[in-house]
C-alpha positions in Angstrom: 79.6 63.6 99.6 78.7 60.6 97.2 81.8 58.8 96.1 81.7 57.2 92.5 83.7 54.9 92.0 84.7 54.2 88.2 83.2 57.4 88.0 85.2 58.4 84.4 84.1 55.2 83.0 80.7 55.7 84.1 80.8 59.5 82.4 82.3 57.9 79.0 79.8 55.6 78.8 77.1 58.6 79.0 78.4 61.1 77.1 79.4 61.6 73.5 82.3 63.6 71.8 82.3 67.6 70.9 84.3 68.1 68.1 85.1 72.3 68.1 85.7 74.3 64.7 89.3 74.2 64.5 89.4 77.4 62.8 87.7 78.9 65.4 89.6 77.6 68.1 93.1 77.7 67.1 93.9 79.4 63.4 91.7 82.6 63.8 93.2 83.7 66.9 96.4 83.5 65.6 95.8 85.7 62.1 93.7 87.7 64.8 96.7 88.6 67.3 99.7 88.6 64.6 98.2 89.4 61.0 95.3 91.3 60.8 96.5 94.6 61.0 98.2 94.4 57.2 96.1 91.5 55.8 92.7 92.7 56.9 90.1 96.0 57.7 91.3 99.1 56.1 94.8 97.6 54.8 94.6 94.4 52.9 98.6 94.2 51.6 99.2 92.3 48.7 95.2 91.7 48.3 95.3 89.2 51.4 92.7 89.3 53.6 93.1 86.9 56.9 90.1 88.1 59.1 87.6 84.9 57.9 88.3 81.6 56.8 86.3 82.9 53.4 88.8 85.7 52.5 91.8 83.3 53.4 90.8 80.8 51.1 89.8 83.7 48.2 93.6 84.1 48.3 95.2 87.4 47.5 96.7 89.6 44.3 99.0 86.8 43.7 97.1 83.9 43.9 95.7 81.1 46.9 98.1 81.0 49.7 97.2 77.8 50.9 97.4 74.4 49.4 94.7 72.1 50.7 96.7 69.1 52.5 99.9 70.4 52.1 101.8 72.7 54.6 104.8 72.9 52.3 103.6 73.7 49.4 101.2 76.6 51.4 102.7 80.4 50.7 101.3 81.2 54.0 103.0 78.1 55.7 106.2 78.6 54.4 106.6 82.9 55.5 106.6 81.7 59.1 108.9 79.8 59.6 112.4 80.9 61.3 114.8 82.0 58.6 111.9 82.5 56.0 112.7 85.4 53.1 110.2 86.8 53.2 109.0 86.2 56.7 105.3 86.8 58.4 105.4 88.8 60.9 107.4 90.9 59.5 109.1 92.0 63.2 108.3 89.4 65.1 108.1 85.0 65.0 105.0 83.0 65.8 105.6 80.4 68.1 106.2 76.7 68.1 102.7 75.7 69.0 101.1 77.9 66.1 103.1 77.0 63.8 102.5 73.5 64.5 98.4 74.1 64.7 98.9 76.3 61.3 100.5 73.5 59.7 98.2 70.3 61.1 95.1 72.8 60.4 96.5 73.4 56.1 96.9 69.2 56.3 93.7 68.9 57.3 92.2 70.3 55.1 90.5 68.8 52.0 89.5 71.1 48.7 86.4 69.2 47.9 84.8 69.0 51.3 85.7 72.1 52.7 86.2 75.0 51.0 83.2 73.9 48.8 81.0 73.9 51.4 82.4 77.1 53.1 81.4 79.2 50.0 78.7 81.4 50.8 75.1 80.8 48.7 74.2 83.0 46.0 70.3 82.4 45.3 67.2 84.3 45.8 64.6 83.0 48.4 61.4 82.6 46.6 58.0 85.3 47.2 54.9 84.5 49.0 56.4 81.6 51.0 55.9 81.2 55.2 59.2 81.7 57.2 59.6 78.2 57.9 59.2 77.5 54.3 62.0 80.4 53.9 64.2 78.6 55.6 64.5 75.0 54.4 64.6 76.4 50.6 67.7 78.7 51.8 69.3 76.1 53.9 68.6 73.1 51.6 69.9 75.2 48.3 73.0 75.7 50.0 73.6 72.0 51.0 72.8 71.1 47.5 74.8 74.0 45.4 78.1 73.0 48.1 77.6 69.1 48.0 76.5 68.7 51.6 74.6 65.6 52.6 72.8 66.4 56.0 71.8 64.5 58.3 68.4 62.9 59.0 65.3 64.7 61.6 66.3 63.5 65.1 64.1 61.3 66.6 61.2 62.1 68.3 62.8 61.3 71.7 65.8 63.8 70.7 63.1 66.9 69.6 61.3 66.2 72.7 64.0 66.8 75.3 65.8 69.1 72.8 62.2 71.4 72.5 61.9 71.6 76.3 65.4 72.8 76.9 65.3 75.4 74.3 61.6 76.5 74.6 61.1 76.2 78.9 64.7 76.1 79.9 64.2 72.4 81.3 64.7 68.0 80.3 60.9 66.9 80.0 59.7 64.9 82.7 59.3 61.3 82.2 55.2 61.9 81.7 55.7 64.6 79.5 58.2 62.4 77.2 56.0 59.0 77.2 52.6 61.5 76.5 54.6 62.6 73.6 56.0 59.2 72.2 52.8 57.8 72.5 51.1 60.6 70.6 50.0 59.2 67.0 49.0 62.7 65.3 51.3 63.9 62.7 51.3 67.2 63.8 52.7 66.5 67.5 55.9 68.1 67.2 54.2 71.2 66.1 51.4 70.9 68.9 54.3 70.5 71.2 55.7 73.9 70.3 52.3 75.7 70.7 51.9 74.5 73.9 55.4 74.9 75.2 55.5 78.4 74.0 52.4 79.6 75.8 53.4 77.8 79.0 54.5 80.0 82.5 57.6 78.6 82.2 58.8 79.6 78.9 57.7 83.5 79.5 60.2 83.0 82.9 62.8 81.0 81.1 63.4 83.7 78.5 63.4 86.4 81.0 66.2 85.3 82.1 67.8 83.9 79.2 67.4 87.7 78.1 68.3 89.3 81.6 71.6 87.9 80.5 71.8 89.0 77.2 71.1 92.3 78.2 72.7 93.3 81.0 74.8 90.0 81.4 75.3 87.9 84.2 75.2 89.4 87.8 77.5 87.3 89.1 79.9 87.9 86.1 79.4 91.6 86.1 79.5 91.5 89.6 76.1 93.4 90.2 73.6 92.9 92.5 70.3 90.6 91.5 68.3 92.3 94.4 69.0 95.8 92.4 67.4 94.1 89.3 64.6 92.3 90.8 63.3 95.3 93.2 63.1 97.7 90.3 61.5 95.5 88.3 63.3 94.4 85.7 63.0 91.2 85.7 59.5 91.5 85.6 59.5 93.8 82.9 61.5 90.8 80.7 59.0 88.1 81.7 56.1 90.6 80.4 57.6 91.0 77.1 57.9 87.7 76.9 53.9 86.8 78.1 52.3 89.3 75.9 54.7 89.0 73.1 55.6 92.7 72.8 57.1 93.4 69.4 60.3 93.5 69.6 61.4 97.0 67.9 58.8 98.8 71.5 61.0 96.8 73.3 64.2 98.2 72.2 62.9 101.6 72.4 61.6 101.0 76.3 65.5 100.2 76.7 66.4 103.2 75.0 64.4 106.1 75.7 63.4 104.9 79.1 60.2 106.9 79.4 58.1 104.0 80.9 54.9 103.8 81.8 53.8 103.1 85.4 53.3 99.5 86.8 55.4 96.7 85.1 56.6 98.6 82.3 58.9 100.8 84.7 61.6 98.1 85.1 62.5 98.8 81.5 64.5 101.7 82.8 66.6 99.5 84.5 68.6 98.9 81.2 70.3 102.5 81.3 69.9 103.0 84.8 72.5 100.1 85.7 74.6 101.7 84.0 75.5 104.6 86.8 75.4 107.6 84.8 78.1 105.9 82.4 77.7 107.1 78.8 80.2 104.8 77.7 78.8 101.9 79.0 75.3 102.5 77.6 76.8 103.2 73.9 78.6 100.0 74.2 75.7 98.3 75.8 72.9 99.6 73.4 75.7 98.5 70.1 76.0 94.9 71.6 72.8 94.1 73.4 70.3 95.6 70.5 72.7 95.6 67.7 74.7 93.5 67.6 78.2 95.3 67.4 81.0 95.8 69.2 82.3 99.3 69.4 84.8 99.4 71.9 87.6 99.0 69.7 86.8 102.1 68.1 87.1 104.0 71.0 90.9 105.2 70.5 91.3 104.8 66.4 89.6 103.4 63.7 88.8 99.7 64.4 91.5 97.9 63.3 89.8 94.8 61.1 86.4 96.2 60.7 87.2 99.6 58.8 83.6 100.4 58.4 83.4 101.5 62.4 85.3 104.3 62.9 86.4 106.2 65.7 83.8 109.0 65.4 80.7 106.5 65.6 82.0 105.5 68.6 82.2 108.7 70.1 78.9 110.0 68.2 77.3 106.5 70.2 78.5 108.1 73.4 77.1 111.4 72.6 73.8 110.2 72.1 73.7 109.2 75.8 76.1 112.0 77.0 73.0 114.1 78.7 71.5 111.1 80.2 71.2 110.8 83.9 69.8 108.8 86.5 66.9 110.4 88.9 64.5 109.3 92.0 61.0 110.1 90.7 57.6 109.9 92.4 57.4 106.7 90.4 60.6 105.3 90.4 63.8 105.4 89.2 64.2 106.9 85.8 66.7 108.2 83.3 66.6 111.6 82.4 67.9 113.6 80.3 69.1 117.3 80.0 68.4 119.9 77.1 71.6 121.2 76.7 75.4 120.0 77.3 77.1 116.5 76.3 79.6 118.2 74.2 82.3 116.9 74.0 86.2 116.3 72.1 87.9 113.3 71.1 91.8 112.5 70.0 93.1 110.4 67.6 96.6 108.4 68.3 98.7 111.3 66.5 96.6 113.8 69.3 94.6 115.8 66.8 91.4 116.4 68.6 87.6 116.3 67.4 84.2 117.3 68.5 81.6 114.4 68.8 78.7 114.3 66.7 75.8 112.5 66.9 76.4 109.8 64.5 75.0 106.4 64.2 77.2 103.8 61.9 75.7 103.7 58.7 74.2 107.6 59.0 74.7 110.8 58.8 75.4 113.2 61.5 72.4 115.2 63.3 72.2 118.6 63.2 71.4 120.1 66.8 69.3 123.6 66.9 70.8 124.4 70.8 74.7 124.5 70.5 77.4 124.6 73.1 76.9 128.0 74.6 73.3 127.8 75.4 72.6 127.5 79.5 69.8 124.9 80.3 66.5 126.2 80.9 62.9 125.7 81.4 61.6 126.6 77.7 63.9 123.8 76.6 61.5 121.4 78.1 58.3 119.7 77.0 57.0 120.2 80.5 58.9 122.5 83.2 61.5 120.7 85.3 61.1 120.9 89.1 64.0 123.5 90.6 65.9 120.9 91.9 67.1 119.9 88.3 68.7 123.2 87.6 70.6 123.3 90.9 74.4 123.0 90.0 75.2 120.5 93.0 72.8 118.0 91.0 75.4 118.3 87.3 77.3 115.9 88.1 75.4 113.1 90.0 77.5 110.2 89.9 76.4 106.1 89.7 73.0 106.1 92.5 73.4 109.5 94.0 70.3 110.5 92.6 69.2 113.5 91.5 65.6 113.8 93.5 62.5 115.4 91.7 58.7 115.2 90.7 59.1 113.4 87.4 61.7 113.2 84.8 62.2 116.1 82.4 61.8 115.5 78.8 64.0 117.4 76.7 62.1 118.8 73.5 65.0 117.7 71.4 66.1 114.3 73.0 69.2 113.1 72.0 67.9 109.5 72.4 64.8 110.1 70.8 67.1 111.0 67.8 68.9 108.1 68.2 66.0 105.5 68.4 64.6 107.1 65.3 67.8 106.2 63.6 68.4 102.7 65.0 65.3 100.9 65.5 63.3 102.5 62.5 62.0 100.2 59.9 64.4 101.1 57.7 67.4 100.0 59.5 67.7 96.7 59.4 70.2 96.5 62.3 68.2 95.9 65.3 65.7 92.9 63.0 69.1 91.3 62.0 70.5 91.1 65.2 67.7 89.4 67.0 67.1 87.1 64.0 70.6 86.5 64.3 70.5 86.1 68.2 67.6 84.0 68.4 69.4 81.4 65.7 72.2 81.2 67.8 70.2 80.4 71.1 67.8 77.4 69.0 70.3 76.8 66.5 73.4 76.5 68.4 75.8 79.2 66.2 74.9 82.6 64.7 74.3 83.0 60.9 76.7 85.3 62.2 79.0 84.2 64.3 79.9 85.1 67.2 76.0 87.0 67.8 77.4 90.6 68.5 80.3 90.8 65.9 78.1 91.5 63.4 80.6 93.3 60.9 82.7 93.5 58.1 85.2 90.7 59.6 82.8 88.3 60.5 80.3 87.8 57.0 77.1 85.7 57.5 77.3 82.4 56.3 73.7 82.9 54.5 73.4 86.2 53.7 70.2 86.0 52.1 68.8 83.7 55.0 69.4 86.7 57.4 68.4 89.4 55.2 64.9 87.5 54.5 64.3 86.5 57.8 65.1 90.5 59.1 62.7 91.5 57.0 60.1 88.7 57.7 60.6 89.8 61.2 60.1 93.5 60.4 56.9 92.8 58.4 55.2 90.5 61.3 55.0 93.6 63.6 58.6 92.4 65.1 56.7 88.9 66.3 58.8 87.4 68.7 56.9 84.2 69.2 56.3 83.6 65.4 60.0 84.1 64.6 60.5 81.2 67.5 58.6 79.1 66.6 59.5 79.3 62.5 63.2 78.5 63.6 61.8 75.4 65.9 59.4 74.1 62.6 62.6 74.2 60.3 64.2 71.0 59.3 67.4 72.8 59.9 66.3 72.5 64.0 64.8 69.2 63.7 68.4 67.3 62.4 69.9 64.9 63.9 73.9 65.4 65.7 74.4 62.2 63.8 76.8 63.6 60.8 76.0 61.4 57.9 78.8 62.6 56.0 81.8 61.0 55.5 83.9 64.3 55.8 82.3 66.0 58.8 81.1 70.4 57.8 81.9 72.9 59.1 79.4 74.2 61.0 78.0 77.1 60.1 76.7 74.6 57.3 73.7 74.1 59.6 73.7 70.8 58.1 73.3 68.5 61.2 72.3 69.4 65.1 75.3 71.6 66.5 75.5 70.0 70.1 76.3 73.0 72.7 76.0 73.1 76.4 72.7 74.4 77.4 72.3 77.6 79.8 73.2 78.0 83.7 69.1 78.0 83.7 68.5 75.0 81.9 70.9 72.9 83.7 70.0 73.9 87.0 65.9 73.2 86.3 67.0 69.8 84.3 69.0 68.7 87.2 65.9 69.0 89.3 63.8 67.2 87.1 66.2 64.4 87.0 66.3 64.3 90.6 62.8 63.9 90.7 61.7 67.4 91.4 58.5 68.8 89.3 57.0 72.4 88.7 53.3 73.2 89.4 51.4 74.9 87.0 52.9 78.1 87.3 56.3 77.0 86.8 57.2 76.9 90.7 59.0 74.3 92.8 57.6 73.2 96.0 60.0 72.3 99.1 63.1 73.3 96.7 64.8 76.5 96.2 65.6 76.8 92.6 66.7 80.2 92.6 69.3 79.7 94.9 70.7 76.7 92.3 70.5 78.9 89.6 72.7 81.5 90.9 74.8 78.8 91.7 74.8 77.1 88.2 74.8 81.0 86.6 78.1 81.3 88.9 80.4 78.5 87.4 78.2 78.1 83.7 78.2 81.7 82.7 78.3 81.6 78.9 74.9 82.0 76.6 76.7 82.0 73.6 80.5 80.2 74.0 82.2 80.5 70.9 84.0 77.2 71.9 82.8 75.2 74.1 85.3 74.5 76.9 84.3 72.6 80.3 86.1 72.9 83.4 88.1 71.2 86.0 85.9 73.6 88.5 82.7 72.7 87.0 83.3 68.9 87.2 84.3 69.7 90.9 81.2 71.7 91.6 78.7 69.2 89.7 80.9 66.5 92.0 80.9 68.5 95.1 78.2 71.1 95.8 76.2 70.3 98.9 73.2 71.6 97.4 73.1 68.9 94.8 73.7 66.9 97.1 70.9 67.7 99.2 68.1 67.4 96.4 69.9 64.2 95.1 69.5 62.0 98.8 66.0 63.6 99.7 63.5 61.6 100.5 61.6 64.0 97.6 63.7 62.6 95.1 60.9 60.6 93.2 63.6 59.6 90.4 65.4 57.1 92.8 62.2 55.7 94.5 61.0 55.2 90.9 64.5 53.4 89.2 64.5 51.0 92.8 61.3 49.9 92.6 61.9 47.9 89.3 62.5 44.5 89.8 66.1 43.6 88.0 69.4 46.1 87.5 68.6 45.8 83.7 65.1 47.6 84.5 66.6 49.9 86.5 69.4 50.8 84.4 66.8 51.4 81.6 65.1 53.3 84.1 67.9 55.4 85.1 68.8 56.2 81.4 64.9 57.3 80.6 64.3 59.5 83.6 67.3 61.3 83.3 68.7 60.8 80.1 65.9 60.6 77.8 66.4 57.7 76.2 67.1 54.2 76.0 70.2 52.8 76.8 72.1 50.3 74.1 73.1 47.0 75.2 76.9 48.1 75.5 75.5 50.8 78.2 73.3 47.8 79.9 75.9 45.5 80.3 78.5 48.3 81.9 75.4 49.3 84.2 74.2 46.2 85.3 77.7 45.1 86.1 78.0 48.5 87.8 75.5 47.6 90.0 76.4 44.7 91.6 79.3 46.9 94.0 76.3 47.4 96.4 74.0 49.2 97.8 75.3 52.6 97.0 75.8 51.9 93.8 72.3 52.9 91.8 72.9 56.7 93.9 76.4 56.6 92.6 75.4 55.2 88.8 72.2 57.8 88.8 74.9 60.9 89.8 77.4 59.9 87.1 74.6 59.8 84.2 73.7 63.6 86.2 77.0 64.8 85.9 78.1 62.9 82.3 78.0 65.6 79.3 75.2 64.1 77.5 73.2 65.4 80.4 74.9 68.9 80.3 74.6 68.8 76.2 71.2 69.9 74.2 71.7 67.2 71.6 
């Protein structure tokens, strides 16, 4: 394996800092494990609501709690500490290293800068203005009614790299970034994003990027890619993608899973995975399409979000409860019965309920077949086959498949119901939470955040951003490429990282670039373009098998949407270690060192070295550490060219 030596210095000197959301990271959690149940969700005691850095800061019936930059003189400080009268938790003590974040996080803070600018916007967005326009008037009112300065448009070396990553899940090669520097036209970045978004490699990249979403990660969930890829699935994604299906057909193919023949099948694959597991599609349908997490629902009320309660849960699950998975002529399919699904529930003091089929936000459906009517043929839009009747096939359980003609279609269909209900023009839901997704991916954080706790605890930070872009979506015909591309037009995507404010925003201020990791996909494509390694036309790598280093990558950087941002000794061992790095970085096909050693002095090459795989030129700081880097020999450009590889500024969409 390559041995780098000064290899930390050489990662310094590529990468820059991530500063995390210390409210994220270290206060929430604590409110979260210790408080929540009295100061937030259905009891609120005393007025005080600790579920969002907003409520804290509104204070409760007796007034703020906190006192920006001063522990001591904080309410909330002062009832946790040991001997306190009276004392938070009430029967228990937080310990020594939350009390000492609580109190370094209340000194922190400063009363002009940040809870000014954590205020949610009250405005209305302007009529008969395009989305992008929607979007810089809602972001730039709120910079300007909290005080924000942002920062300035990256550079056109930043949006290049930054556009490929996020648009075709890969760094631009170094032809690709000197066509576009060299480009005079004023309209370049935008041409850029027409013609990445139509490329092979986009339509591939978000297949994947939404095979995750979706149904996660295999190697996470521990599942089987061959299961997906056989039955189509991931072929169904990348069609959606290529043809730009609208997105509220798509979620309805996941749903009812009544496909057509040919690609369209795989969409079946969504329920099917789930092995006759009604819980697992309610929860998956709620998160996935949603937006919302249920789970917690599942044996009371939710504790923190009170609007989910413990009936939509179990109304989610009965809306899937006659589902079941079959092997038809054409496939695999999910079917579902006429009759059955009924089902009771118990609350924590053991009184027990039947289920309805209720969606949050609705009322309960009516059904016109009850609990003691027996399945039958009349109950079906088309006569089943005999072999769906049989009593050995009820209770068919994960792929021991239930083996007939073609799948039975109830004439009432619970999911048909349900579909209706959910992804209806009327329900905003399902427009919402991809707006909301889709942010996050380009963006870097959620208007909510994080992407699928989209309730009462977690309150946009532009509410009327989200509820005009949901309904900009809604009106396109659910446009999935034109909502993509208005997010990559905004100037809130086109800012610089550089904060040009003294006292660095929070955040969800969208006021400068939010650096994040980019995806197990990206990184693993990226890496081959540094090393040299470039797709055809169709997106395909010759002589290298990608696949096999994206499950690799997918293995040890799981995480599409971290809510911090934490890298690990593992990962730095794998980036350091893995033989099949290793193997593409010494190949004779790695056209990225035969390029940076054919200059003619170590400043050229370490210019060289920081354009091919960096992006960018290197400042003269970087160029003297370089140059004198390379003077230890002749393994030392392989060893300088790894580092820059395996720094974080190579790992971070900036």
């Amino acid at each position: 394996m390559l041995r780098i030596n000064s290899y930390i210095a050489i990662l310094i000197l590529a990468q820059g800092s991530l500063t995390a959301d210390v409210w994220d990271t270290d206060i929430a959690p604590i409110f979260q494990s210790n408080c929540v149940k009295c100061h937030g969700g259905a009891k609120k005691k005393a007025g005080l609501d600790l579920r969002s850095y907003e409520s804290l800061i509104e204070g409760g019936e007796s007034g703020p709690v906190i006192v920006h930059g001063s522990a001591e003189k904080s309410a909330l400080f002062r009832v946790v500490l040991k001997g306190s009268d009276p004392h938070m938790p009430p029967k228990g003590q937080l310990d020594e290293r939350n009390i000492k974040d609580l109190k370094s996080w209340i000194e922190g803070l400063d009363a002009d800068s940040r809870v000014k600018r954590n205020s949610s916007p009250k405005f209305k967005i302007p009529e008969n203005i395009s989305s992008v326009q929607a979007i810089n008037f809602a972001i730039e009112k709120s910079w300007s009614e909290q005080g924000i300065e942002p920062s300035l448009n990256c550079s056109d070396e930043v949006f290049c790299r930054r556009v490929h990553v996020d648009v075709i899940g890969r760094i631009p090669s170094r032809e690709e970034l000197d066509y576009f520097l060299a480009d005079e036209s004023p309209n370049k970045r935008a041409e850029l994003i027409d013609k990445l978004l139509l490329k092979n490699e986009h339509f591939s990249y978000m297949a994947e990027t939404f095979n995750a979403i979706l149904l996660g990660r295999e190697s996470v969930k521990k599942k089987d890619r061959g299961d997906r890829e056989k039955n189509g699935w991931l072929d169904y994604l990348e069609w959606v993608f290529r043809t730009n299906r609208s997105w509220d057909l798509v979620a309805k193919d996941l749903v009812l899973s009544r496909p057509k023949e040919g690609v369209e099948s795989g969409a079946s694959w969504f329920l099917f995975e789930q092995k006759n597991d009604h819980s697992e599609m309610a929860k998956l349908t709620m998160s996935a399409l949603l937006g919302k997490q249920i789970q917690c629902a599942q044996c009371h009320d939710h504790p923190v979000s009170p609007e989910i309660e413990q009936r939509h849960y179990w109304g989610m699950v009965s809306f899937f409860s006659r589902s079941i998975n079959v092997q038809t002529n054409k496939g695999m399919r999910v079917a579902e019965r006429a009759t059955g699904g009924h089902s009771k529930y118990a609350d924590l003091s053991g009184e027990s309920f039947a289920s309805e089929l209720v969606l949050l936000g609705n009322e309960p459906i009516k059904e016109a077949v009850d609990a003691s009517h027996q399945d039958n043929s009349d109950l079906y839009v088309t006569s089943p086959s005999e072999a769906w009747f049989e009593k050995k096939n009820k209770d068919k359980k994960g792929y021991n498949l239930i083996k007939i003609d073609s799948a039975p279609v109830p004439k009432f269909s619970r999911r048909q119901k349900l579909i209706e209900l959910a992804f209806s023009d009327k329900n905003s839901s399902l427009s919402e939470a991809f707006v909301n997704r889709v942010w996050a991916l380009l963006i870097g954080r959620g208007i909510v955040h994080p992407v699928d706790l989209m309730d009462s605890a977690h309150p946009p930070s532009h509410p009327e951003l989200l509820q005009w872009m949901a309904r900009d979506f809604t009106s396109s015909g659910y446009d999935v490429r034109r909502l993509i591309r208005s997010i990559l037009m905004s100037r809130t995507y086109q800012l610089s990282s550089f904060v040009q404010a003294t006292v660095k925003p929070l955040p969800q201020t969208f006021s400068y670039h939010i650096i994040n990791p980019i995806s197990a996909e990206a990184f693993s494509k990226s890496m081959l373009i540094a090393m040299g390694h470039y797709p055809d036309s169709s997106g395909k790598y010759k002589n290298v098998d990608s696949e096999k280093l994206r499950r690799e990558f997918a293995v040890k950087f799981p995480d599409l949407f971290p809510e911090v941002y934490s890298p690990t000794v593992q990962q730095a061992l794998f980036l350091s270690n893995n033989k099949t790095i290793e193997a593409l970085f010494i190949s004779e096909d790695n056209l990225t060192l035969s390029i940076i050693e054919k200059q003619d002095s170590d400043i050229n090459k370490v210019k060289e070295s920081f354009k091919l795989i960096l992006g960018r030129e290197p400042d003269p700081e970087e160029i003297k550490v370089g140059t004198k880097f390379l003077e230890r020999g002749s393994d030392s450009l392989k060893q300088f060219c790894w580092a820059l590889v395996s720094g974080s500024e190579f790992r971070m969409n900036r």
